[in-house]
C-alpha positions, 0 to 999 in steps of 0.5 A, spaced: 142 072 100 141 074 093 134 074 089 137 069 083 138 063 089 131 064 092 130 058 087 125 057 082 119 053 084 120 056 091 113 058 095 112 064 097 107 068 101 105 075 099 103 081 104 100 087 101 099 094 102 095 100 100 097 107 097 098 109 104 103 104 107 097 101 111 096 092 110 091 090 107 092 083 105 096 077 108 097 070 107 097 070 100 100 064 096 105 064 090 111 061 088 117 064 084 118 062 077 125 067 075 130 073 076 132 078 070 139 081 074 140 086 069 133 089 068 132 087 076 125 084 075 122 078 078 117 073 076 111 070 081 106 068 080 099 071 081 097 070 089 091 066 090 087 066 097 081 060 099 083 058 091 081 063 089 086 068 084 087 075 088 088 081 084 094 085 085 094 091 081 101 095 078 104 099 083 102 095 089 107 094 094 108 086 096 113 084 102 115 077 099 116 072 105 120 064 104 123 059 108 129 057 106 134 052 111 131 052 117 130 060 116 124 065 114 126 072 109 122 077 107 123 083 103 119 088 099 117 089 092 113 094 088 108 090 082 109 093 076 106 088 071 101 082 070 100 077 065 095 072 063 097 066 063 093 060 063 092 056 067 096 061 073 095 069 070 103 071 073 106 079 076 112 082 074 115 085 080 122 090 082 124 088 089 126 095 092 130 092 098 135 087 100 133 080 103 133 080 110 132 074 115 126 074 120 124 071 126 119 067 126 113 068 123 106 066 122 103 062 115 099 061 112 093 056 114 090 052 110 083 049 112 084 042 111 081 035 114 087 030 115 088 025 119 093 025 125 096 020 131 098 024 138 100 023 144 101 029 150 108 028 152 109 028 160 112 034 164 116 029 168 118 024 162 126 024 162 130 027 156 131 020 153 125 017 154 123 014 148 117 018 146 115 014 139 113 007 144 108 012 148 099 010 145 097 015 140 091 018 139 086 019 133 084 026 131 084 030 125 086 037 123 082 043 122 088 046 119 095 047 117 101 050 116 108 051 115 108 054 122 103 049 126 097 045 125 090 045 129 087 039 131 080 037 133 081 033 140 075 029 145 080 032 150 082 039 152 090 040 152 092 047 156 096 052 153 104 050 154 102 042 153 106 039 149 105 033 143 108 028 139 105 028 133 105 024 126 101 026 120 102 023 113 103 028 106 105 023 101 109 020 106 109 021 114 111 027 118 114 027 125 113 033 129 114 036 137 109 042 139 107 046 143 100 047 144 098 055 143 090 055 145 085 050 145 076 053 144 071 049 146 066 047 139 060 041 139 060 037 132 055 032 132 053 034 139 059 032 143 063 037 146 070 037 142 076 042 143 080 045 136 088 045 139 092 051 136 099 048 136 105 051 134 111 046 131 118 046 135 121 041 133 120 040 125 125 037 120 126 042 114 124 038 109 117 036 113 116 044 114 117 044 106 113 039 105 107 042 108 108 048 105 107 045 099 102 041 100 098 047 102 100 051 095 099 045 092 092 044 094 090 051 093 092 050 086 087 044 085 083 048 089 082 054 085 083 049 078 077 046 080 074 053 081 075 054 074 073 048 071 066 048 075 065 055 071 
């Protein structure tokens, strides 16, 4: 892949390392804006963590991570500029490796209370089992990202349990997953579990979607913050 079809308007995430090589930020959301091939420059925006603009200084060294059709790709660039410019300051960086693909990695999580229907899909249902007639649960969500969501649950589900899940962001998002861990927490006095599950089965389009529902809300955030200066 080349960098001029990342797309513009793609999100990207941002993992950062020091002069020495070590990493010292992860998680950090952006979105690709261009791509100049003759001077080999590229421009982001400026990353942004819990809405709040992360300061990059020239010089640093980023892996910029995407997805892209149903594949995750990262390479390594070094910042070489910023600009500010409202309402989102942008950094001008060289890419210094080629694009490779990578296994699955984990995103960036976003706390965030979202309603959300499940239901446990036995062991020993059939492979053709209708599994969308099975009685939903309610629950909502501690966080999400594009590679899985953490529920808040009145039932403790053991690693390996896997769910049958709907969630609507602007429209309603169907996913198979696996769940991860479960803690026990108490809200309100009652004993309840927070369910790491990690998506399975998740048509691309609805991973995009999640993806930029948490850039989105992460730049109404961190708009919201400014207003409130």
């Amino acid at each position: 892949m080349k960098y001029r079809q990342i797309g513009i308007g793609t999100k990207i995430e941002l993992e950062l390392y020091n002069e020495k090589g070590d990493k010292i930020s992860t998680g950090l959301v952006s979105q690709y804006e261009s791509y100049d091939e003759e001077s080999n420059m590229m421009e982001i925006h400026a990353p942004f963590t819990q809405g709040k603009i992360y300061t990059v200084h020239p010089g640093a060294k980023v892996d910029i991570i995407f997805s892209k059709e149903n594949d995750i790709y990262m390479f390594r660039a070094e910042v070489i500029d910023r600009k500010i410019i409202e309402p989102i300051p942008m950094l001008w960086v060289k890419p210094v490796s080629p694009i490779e693909r990578i296994e699955r990695r984990s995103f960036f999580r976003m706390d965030c209370r979202l309603p959300i229907l499940y239901h446990v899909i036995e062991k020993n249902a059939k492979k053709n089992e209708n599994i969308e007639k099975k009685p939903l649960k309610k629950c909502y969500t501690r966080d999400i990202s594009g590679g899985g969501v953490c529920i808040v649950t009145d039932t403790e589900h053991k690693p390996g349990t896997e769910i049958h899940a709907y969630i609507t962001i602007e429209r309603e998002i169907c996913f198979v997953g696996t769940v991860v861990r479960a803690i026990q927490v108490r809200e309100k006095g009652k004993i309840m579990f927070e369910t790491g599950i990690e998506y399975k089965q998740i048509e691309n389009r609805d991973r995009e979607k999640i993806i930029s529902f948490v850039f989105e809300t992460q730049r109404e955030r961190l708009r919201k913050g400014w207003m409130m200066v």
